[in-house]
N, C-alpha and C positions, 0 to 999 in steps of 0.2 A: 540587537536584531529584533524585529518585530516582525509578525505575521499576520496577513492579511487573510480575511475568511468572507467566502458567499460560498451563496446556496448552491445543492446539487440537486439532478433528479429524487423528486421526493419532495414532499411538503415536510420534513421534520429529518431531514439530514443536510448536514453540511461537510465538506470534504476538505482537506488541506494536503496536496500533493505534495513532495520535498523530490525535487528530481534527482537521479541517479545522475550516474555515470554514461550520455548515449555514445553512440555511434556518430552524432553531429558533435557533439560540444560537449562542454565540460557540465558537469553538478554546482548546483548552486548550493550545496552545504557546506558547512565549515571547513570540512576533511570527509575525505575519501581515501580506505588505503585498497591496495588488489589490483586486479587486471592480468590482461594475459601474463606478463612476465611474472607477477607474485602467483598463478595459478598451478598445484601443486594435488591434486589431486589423487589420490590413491584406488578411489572407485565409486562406481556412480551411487549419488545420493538417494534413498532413503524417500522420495517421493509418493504418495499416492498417485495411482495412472487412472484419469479421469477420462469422461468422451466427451468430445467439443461440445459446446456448451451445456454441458450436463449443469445442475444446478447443486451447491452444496454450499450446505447451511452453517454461516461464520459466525453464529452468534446474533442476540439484540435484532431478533429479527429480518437478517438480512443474510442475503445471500450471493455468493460468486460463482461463475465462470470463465475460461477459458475459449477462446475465440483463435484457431488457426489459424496463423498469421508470421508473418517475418520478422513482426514490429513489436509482439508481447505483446497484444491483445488481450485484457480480460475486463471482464464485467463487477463492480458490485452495488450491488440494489437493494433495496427493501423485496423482500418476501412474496410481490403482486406479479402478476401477469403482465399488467399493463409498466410496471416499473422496469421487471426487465425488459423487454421491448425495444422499452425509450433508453435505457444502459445499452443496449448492444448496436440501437441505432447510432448515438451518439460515441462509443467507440471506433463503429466506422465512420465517423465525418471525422474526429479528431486523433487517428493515429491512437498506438500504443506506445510503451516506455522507449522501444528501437534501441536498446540497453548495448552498451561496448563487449565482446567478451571478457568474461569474471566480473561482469558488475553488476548493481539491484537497485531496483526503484524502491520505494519509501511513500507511505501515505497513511494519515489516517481517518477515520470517518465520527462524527459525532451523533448521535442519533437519540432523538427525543421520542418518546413514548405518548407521552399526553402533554399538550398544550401548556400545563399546570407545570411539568418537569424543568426546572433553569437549570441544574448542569445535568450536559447529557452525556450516556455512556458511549463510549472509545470503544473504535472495531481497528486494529491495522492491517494493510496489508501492503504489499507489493511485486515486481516483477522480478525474476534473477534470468540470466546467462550466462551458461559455464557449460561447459563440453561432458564433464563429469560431475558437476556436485549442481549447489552443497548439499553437503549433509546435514544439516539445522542450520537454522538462523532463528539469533535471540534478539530480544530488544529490550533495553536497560533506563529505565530514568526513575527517578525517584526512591533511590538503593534499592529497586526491585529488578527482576529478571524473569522474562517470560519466555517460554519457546515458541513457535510459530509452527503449524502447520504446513507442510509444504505439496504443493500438486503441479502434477504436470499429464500433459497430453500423452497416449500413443503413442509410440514410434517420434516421439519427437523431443527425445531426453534433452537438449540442450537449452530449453526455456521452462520458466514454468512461473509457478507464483507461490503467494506466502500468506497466510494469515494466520491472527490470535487475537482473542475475545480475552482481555485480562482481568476483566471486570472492574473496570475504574471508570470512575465519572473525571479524572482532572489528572493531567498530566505536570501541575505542580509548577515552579519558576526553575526545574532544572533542565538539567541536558540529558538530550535522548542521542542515544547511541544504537542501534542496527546493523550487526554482523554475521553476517553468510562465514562459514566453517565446512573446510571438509571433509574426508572422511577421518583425516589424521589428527582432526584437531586443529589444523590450521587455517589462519583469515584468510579465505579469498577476497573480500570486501569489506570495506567499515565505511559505515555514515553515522558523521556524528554533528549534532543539532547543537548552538548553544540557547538556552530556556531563557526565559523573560518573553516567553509568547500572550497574546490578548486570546484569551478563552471564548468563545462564543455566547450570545446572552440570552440567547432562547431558541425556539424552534424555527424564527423569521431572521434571527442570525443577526449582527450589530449593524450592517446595512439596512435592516429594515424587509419589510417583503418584498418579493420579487413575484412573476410572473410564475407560472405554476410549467413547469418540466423544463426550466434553464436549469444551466448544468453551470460549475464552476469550478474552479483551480487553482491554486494559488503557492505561489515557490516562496523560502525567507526572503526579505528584505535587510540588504545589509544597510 
């Protein structure tokens, strides 16, 4: 598998989405386990309750929110004014994850500091759907494990989102793995990646420069 990477809003971030599980069609990752039938839930998750677009800070200078919506809506940008803006315009021209119930979106962001910096640090994040959870979601490659952050909106426990700052510049030639848990311990969802991905080669990204507030995405390539 190889991965294709361009720019996102922001002159020094590049983003690589890995799509979930929607409501149209199926994930373009290796495996996905979960869904309503495997959904098993014991009691609602463990989330931070944000306000619509409140801003909160994911690490590496950037930051997410949360966008009211039916389709998992959320934002994440660099730390500006003008960045988020152009994140939440560009959320509503291109839809959010619109995730199956018991499933999660998958993404992560690369983010350069100075022009000087060739690998840059990893932010991940994504969207979940579940009635009740989860209660953590970890993300696994390179024999490490992190937890993720999780937040959701008000009155609107059955979506929300997920991030972690792990502090790594390289996600290495292995596989990444992504599993939402809930209260018992048990998978509602797993995404898992196989590695041998093309790292990005600086802050103008291996395409080269691009025009200044294009946005971009990109699913594996089998």
């Amino acid at each position: 598998m190889t991965r294709t990477w361009l720019r996102s809003a922001g002159a020094a971030v590049a983003v690589l989405v890995l799509l979930g599980g929607t409501a149209g069609q199926a994930g373009a990752q290796v495996a996905s386990y979960g869904g309503r039938d495997a959904q098993r839930c014991a009691a609602p998750g463990a989330a931070t309750v944000v306000r619509p677009f409140e801003k909160v800070g994911v690490g590496q200078g950037m930051m997410m929110a949360l966008i009211p919506s039916s389709d998992q809506k959320y934002v994440l940008a660099d730390d500006t004014r003008e960045s988020f803006r152009r994140a939440v315009r560009d959320a509503y021209q291109y839809g959010g994850a619109d995730l199956a119930d018991g499933r999660i979106s998958a993404s992560f962001s690369f983010k350069w500091h100075t022009p000087e910096q060739e690998v840059p640090n990893i932010v991940f994040s994504g969207a979940w759907r579940a009635d009740c959870g989860p209660s953590r979601i970890t993300i696994e490659f390179e024999g490490g494990s992190y937890e993720a952050e999780l937040l959701r909106l008000p009155n609107r426990p059955g979506w929300g989102t997920y991030h972690a700052d792990p502090g790594v510049r390289s996600l290495g030639n292995g596989d990444l793995v992504v599993t939402a848990y809930d209260a018992e311990g048990r998978v509602l969802d797993r995404m898992e990646f196989r590695g041998e991905q093309e790292e990005p080669g600086g802050p103008e990204g291996p395409e080269g420069p691009e025009e200044e507030g294009e946005e971009g995405s990109a699913a594996p390539l089998s």
